[in-house]
C-alpha positions, 0 to 999 in steps of 0.5 A: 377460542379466537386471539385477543385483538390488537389491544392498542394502536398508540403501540402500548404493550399492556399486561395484566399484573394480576396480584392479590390486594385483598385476602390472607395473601394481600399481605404481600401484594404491594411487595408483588407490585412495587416489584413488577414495577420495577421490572417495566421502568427498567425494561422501558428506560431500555427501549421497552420490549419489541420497541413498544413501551410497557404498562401495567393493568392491576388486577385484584388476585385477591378477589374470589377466582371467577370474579378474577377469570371474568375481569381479566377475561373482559380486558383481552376480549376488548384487546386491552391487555397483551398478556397477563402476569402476576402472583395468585392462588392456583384456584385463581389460576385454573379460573384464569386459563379458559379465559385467557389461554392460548390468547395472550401469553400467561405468565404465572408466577406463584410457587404451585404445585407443578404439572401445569403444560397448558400452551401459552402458559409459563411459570417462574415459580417454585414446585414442589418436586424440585424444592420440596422433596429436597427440603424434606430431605435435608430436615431429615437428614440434619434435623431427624424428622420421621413424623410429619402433619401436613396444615394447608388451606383448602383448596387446590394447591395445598391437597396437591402438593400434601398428596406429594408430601406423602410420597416424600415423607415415605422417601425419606424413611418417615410418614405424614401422621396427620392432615389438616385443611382449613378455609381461607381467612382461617382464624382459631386454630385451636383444634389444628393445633391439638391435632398436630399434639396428638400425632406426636409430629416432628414437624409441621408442612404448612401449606398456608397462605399469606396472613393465615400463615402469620396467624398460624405462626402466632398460634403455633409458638403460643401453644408451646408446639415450637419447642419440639416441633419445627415448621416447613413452608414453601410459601413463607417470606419475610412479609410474613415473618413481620406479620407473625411477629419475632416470637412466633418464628422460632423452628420455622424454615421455609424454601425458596429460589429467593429471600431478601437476604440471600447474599448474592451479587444478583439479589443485592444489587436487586435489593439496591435498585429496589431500595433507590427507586421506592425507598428502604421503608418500602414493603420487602421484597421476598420471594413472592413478591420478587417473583412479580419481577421475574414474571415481567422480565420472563415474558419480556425475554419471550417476546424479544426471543420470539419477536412477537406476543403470538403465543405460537411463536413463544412456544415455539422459542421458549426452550432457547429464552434465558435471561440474567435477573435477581436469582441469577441466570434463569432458563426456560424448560418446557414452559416452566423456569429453572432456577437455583432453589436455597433451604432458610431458616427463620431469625426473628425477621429476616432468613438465614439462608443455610443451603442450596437445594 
């Protein structure tokens, strides 16, 4: 496939910002724009990257995946993006690669569930063998969780990583006793929830996206389950935990390489500059929406390490491309983001972050 033409003589630098608008994750969409947004504005206010100033080109994440794969498609075809960036489903980005890889660099930021070695294509977020494996671990450990049921949305991510769960779960001397899919947009889960009764499960792995997962939450505590049965989810910020309601959070963890309230001199200056610039009644900035920032800022680095867009050229830099950002001094491995990653649990809206992974 031929590279994406110039995509602007006026020396703009635009990317796709591809981040769900719409759909069970358009819950935390705005958090994931405000976010990036703030990455470009600084970035620019700096001199803008390779002296060109950045711009953002919203896509609709939340669209199904083809129609997704052929927008962004279009843009670089007609050279009007440089590259693409962005939080959305791994079904949105396995539609993406044919399109875009290889072309413009492709950033991904979305917790995943790992193996992506695609060239061109670099990730900032979570996966699963550096931030599930201990999570389940450290609730063995301190919690006595033997009996694990896995409820994820069907598609690709959640069958991945519940297959990994296995594995996991065996490691730590227990066993996943149940597995439940349901569909995007997935509303009554009664049935889910008599499953979940009937394997006697410790605890559950929720592998559920955005509003279904406030859903879920809401279901879960009002069947009575959170009173024996606690919640892991590695896709869960406090967007969500405001969406589910106080109730509904009692028993949850979540892990993540960033939460709103992770104390550290990083994250807190983050929050700051975020709260100076769109205001403290802005969307929260969680670890999905923040991962938006990471992204820009990640392809930034490339560009400047490598001193052009051409995906050859970052490839061949990215082992030496590190930065300082909202989770603290980030380097590239391979093509994926190495990062300090924390266990929380939930507190009505907000997390307690109680270890480092």
């Amino acid at each position: 496939m031929r590279p994406a033409p110039p995509s602007d003589l006026s020396g703009t630098l635009r990317l796709a910002l591809v981040v769900p608008l719409q759909g069970p994750a358009g819950v935390f969409g705005p958090s994931c724009e405000s976010a990036a947004r703030l990455a470009v504005e600084e970035l620019n206010a700096a001199g803008g990257v390779l002296g060109r100033e950045v711009r953002l080109v919203t896509v609709d994440g939340g669209a199904p995946p083809a129609r997704v794969a052929a927008e962004v498609g279009a843009l670089v075809s007609l050279g009007g993006v440089d590259g693409v960036v962005g939080w959305h489903t791994s079904a949105v980005r396995q539609a993406l690669l044919p399109r875009v890889a290889g072309r413009v660099p492709y950033v991904y930021t979305a917790q995943y569930e790992g193996g992506e070695r695609t060239p061109g294509v670099f990730l900032t977020g979570e996966t699963d063998v550096a931030q599930l494996r201990p999570a389940m671990r450290l609730l063995a450990e301190a919690a006595g969780v033997r009996r694990w049921c896995t409820v994820g949305n069907d598609y690709v991510w959640p069958r991945v990583t519940a297959r990994t769960a296995r594995a996991y779960a065996r490691e730590c001397g227990g066993r996943v006793r149940d597995e439940v899919f349901v569909p995007l947009g997935a509303d009554g889960f009664g049935p889910v929830l008599r499953r979940i009764e009937r394997c006697e499960a410790d605890a559950v792995l929720m592998l559920l996206v955005g509003a279904d997962a406030a859903r879920f939450n809401r279901a879960f505590a009002g069947y009575g389950l959170h009173q024996r049965c606690l919640r892991l989810s590695t896709h869960m910020d406090e967007n969500i935990l405001l969406a589910t309601g106080a109730d509904g959070t009692d028993g949850l963890w979540a892990a993540a390489g960033f939460f709103g309230t992770l104390a550290t001199a990083e994250s807190l200056d983050f929050g700051a500059r975020h709260a100076a610039r769109f205001g403290v009644h802005a969307p929260v900035v969680g670890s999905l929406g923040e991962s938006c920032f990471e992204g820009v800022r990640l392809l930034a680095a490339l560009a400047e390490r490598a001193r052009s867009l051409d995906v050859r050229a970052m490839c061949a830099v990215g082992d030496a491309v590190s930065y300082e950002g909202p989770r603290g001094v980030v380097r590239l491995r391979g093509n994926h983001l190495a990062q300090r990653l924390y266990l929380a649990r939930a507190d009505a809206f907000d997390f307690h972050v109680v270890a480092q992974l």
